[in-house]
C-alpha positions, 0 to 999 in steps of 0.5 A: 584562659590562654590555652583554652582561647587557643582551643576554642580558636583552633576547634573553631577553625576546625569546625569552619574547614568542615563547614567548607570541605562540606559545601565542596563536597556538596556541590561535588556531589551535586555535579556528580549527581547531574552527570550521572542524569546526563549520562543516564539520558545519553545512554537510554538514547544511545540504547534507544537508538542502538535498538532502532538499529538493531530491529533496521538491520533485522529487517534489511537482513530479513529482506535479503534473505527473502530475496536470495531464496526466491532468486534460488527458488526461480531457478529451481522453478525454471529448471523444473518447467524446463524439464517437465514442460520444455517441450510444449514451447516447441509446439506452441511456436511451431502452431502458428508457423505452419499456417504461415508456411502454407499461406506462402507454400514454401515448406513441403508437406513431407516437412511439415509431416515430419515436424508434426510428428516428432513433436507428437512423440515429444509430447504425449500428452499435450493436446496441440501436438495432435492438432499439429498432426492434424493440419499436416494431414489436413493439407496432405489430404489424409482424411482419416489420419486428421479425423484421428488427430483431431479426435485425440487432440478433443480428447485432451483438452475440448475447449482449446481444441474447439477454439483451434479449429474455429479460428484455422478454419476462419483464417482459411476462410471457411466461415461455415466450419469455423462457425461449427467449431464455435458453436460446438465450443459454446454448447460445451460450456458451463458459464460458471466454470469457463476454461482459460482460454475463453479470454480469447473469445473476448480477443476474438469478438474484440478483433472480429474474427469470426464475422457477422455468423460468429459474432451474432451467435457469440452476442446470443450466448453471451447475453444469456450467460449474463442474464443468467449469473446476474440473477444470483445476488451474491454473483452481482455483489462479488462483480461490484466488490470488484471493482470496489477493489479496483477504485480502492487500488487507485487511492491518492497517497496520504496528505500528511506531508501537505497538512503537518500541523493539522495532522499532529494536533488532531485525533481527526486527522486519520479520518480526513486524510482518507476522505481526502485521499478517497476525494482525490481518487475521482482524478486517478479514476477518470484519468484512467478509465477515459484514457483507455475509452478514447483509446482507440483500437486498429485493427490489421488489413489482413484478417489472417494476421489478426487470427494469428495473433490470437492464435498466439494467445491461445497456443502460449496458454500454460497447460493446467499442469504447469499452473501451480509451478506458474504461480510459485514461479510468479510469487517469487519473482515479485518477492524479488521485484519489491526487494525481499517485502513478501505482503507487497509480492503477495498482494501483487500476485493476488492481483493476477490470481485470474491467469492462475486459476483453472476455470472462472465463471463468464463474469469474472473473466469479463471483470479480468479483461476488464480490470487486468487484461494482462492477466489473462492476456487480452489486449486494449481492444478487448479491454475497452468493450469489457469495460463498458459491459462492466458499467453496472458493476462500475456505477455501483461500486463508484456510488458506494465509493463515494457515499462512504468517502463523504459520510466519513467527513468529520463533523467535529475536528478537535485540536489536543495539545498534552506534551511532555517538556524535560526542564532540567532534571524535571519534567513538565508534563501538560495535561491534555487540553482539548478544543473544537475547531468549531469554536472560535479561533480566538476562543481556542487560543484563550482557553489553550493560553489559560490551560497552561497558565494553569498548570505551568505557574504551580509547576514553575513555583515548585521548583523556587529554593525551599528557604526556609527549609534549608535555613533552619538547620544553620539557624539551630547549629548557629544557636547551638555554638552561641549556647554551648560555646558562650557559656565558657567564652562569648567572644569566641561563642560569637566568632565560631557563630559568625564563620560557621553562619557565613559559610552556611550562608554562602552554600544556601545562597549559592544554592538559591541563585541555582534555583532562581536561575533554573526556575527563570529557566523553566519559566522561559522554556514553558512559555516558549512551548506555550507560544509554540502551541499557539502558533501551533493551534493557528497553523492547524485552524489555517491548514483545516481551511485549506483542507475544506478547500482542497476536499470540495475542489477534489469531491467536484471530479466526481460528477465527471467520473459519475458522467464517464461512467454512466456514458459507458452503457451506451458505448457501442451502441447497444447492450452488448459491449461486443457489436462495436467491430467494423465489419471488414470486406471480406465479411461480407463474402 
């Protein structure tokens, strides 16, 4: 019995050395098993971040090669209207210059004679060099050699020419030529397919150059062009859709930054954001539209400076030829002023499509001058009197504008709340709770409170130690050694019990009090998060307040815009935008 009691107390230790190297490896495993969690979220995030890395610097490396090859493609460009289209530039400056060398008469005719017909030779097919031909022989009395010049300077492009002409022999003061040359010009003209250059007709009729004579036969053709591309339905929609773009253009930014709550818990707040986005538009259009009302225009002493200068805008137009150069040349200098973004360079260039395009008809270029005079390379002046023949165009759009804005005001602004909380090794998802800001605030904070209340108490519940499950297997192997082992010795039956009982005891309550402290954990955490909603919820209610306020203070500018706008129809004094110019002295001559 003394070697057996020996056994016993020797399988018995055993058994207890078991029973602990296995609550050790357990709890090893345990902590392993969390590592290996954690790692696992660090190295998702780490990819997650690398990701978002990689796709940034993707896009930057996208961004610079977009700008090195429109920087190589300028130059390309450049070099290719340098050697196609170089030349023309020496004629255009020399234009302008040779009227100015006859006013002061210091430059002989022999020089002039011969500047005119290098740059004829220069340029063969560019319709300003004959014309240059013609003032030379002009003033050197060859009748027949400027008749020759003009008609071949007509022949190369009749529009510019006509307009040359009209405006040399204006600033010469011969006001009955200059009006012939104007009238011919006018006769030749379809008002729906409008060369460039009749954007200085509006700079003429701004400045006045043409005088009583001009200005009445300019306001007769142009009334008529109006009335007959108004008829068209299309033609006004397009003309209105213009300037529909235009108020869109001047868009307050979001308010995001000004509403974060709001704008996290709402499905509604893309919707608000923009009807107080477009609200705030009101401001940036009457800001801008009565500044260049109020701007006034101040017109030279001298009339042949005021030809010159639209002189200038004619001669510096680019030839049909070069537009297509133009254009590419235009794209890639704003590939490269918005760093490498081609839809910012593309929407930019859109914007100045009308100083790209061959011919316009009379509406669009008046909607240009008005819109975008830099365009087509007109100045305030005319700007401010196009503006006020746009009123039609810019009442309808504005009316539009604001008749969309405020029927797309929510009626019903929700709050959802539906987010995930990690706890632990576990994750708490909220279902998603949804209430009407229409209800309230107390109502709101009830319903949220008991939505998770509903929720968090079974999730929190799930995670308590499984007591029974987990002590039912020390219980049966307790059984098993008082049993087994109590039918040869009951002592030792109870000993090998007691150390096996305690040693599972002590790994099933240490697991316990894990769980008790991770489910007081996740109680903790939950209700904060819940707290956390429903200062959440309040804020959002508050900020929708604010916002009403903040709509309805920026929705009251309206009636000053519709007020600026409808002014415009009586600016000027009459229908035409055009009868606004001081007659000047020698108008009357």
């Amino acid at each position: 019995m003394v070697d057996v009691d020996i056994a016993l107390h020797q399988k018995v230790r055993e058994v207890g050395n078991l029973v602990a190297r296995l609550s050790e490896q357990v709890g090893s495993v345990s902590g392993q098993v969390q590592s290996v969690e954690a790692r696992q979220q660090q190295t998702s995030s780490e990819l997650q971040q690398l990701r978002a890395d990689f796709l940034a610097f993707m896009q930057t490396s996208q961004l610079i090669a977009n700008v090195q090859r429109a920087e190589t493609r300028i130059g390309v460009i450049q070099d290719e209207l340098d050697h196609e289209y170089g030349h023309h530039k020496s004629v255009r400056r020399t234009a302008v210059g040779m009227l100015q060398a006859f006013d002061v008469g210091i430059v002989s005719e022999d020089s002039v004679r011969t500047v005119s017909d290098q740059l004829m030779l220069q340029t063969p097919r560019y319709w300003l060099a004959p014309a240059l031909v013609a003032l030379a022989s002009w003033s050197s009395d060859d009748r027949d050699l400027c008749e020759r010049a003009v008609d071949e300077a007509f022949r190369r492009s009749p529009g510019r020419t006509s307009l040359f002409f009209a405006l040399v022999l204006r600033r010469q003061g011969r006001r009955q030529g200059a009006v012939r040359w104007l009238r011919h010009y006018l006769l030749a003209q379809d008002p729906a397919r409008l060369g460039r250059e009749f954007a200085v007709i509006l700079e003429s009729i701004a400045q006045g150059a043409f005088g009583p004579e001009g200005r009445e036969m300019l306001d007769t053709a142009l009334s008529e062009w109006r009335e007959l591309l108004t008829a068209d339905t299309d033609t006004r929609a397009r003309q209105a859709q213009r300037w529909r773009d235009e108020i869109e253009s001047l868009r307050a930014p979001s308010a995001r930054a000004e509403f974060p709550r709001l704008a996290a818990v709402s499905p509604q707040w893309p919707e608000l954001d923009a009807v107080l986005a477009a609200a705030r538009t009101h401001q940036h259009v009457l800001d801008k539209y009565r500044a260049i009302m109020e701007r006034e225009a101040e017109p030279t002493g001298r009339l042949e400076d005021t030809v010159d200068d639209i002189l200038d805008r004619l001669v510096s137009e680019y030839d049909n030829d070069e537009l297509p150069l133009r254009r590419d040349l235009a794209f890639n200098k704003k590939v490269v002023e918005h760093n490498g973004d081609l839809d910012s360079a593309h929407k930019d260039t859109d914007a100045d499509s009308a100083s790209y395009e061959e011919t316009l008809d009379y509406l669009t270029v008046q909607s240009a001058a008005a819109l975008n005079p830099q365009a087509i390379g007109t100045s305030g002046a005319t700007q401010r009197l196009a503006v006020a023949a746009c009123h039609e165009w810019f009442f309808q759009a504005h009316t539009g504008f604001t008749r969309d804005a405020r029927g797309a005001v929510p009626q019903d602004v929700q709050a959802v709340f539906g987010t995930t909380h990690s706890v632990g090794a576990q994750t708490f998802q909220l279902p998603p709770w949804q209430g009407s800001f229409t209800q309230p605030l107390a109502a709101n904070e009830a319903s949220l409170a008991a939505h998770w209340d509903q929720h968090m108490a079974p999730f929190i519940a799930a995670l308590a130690y499984p007591m029974v499950r987990k002590v039912l297997p020390p219980v049966l192997v307790v059984a098993g050694i008082l049993l087994l082992i109590g039918q040869i010795s009951l002592p030792f039956a109870l000993v090998a019990a007691l150390v096996t009982g305690g040693v599972w005891g002590l790994v099933i309550h240490k697991q316990a009090k894990a769980a008790q402290n991770h489910q007081a954990n996740a109680r903790r955490l939950l209700e904060q998060a819940k707290l956390d909603s429903l200062h959440q919820l309040r804020g959002a209610a508050a900020e929708l307040t604010d916002w009403y306020d903040r709509f309805r203070a920026a929705d009251a500018v309206e009636a000053q815009c519709r007020e600026l706008i409808t002014s415009l129809a009586t600016a000027q004094h009459g229908a035409s935008p055009f009868e606004g110019r001081t007659v000047l002295k020698e108008d009357h001559r």
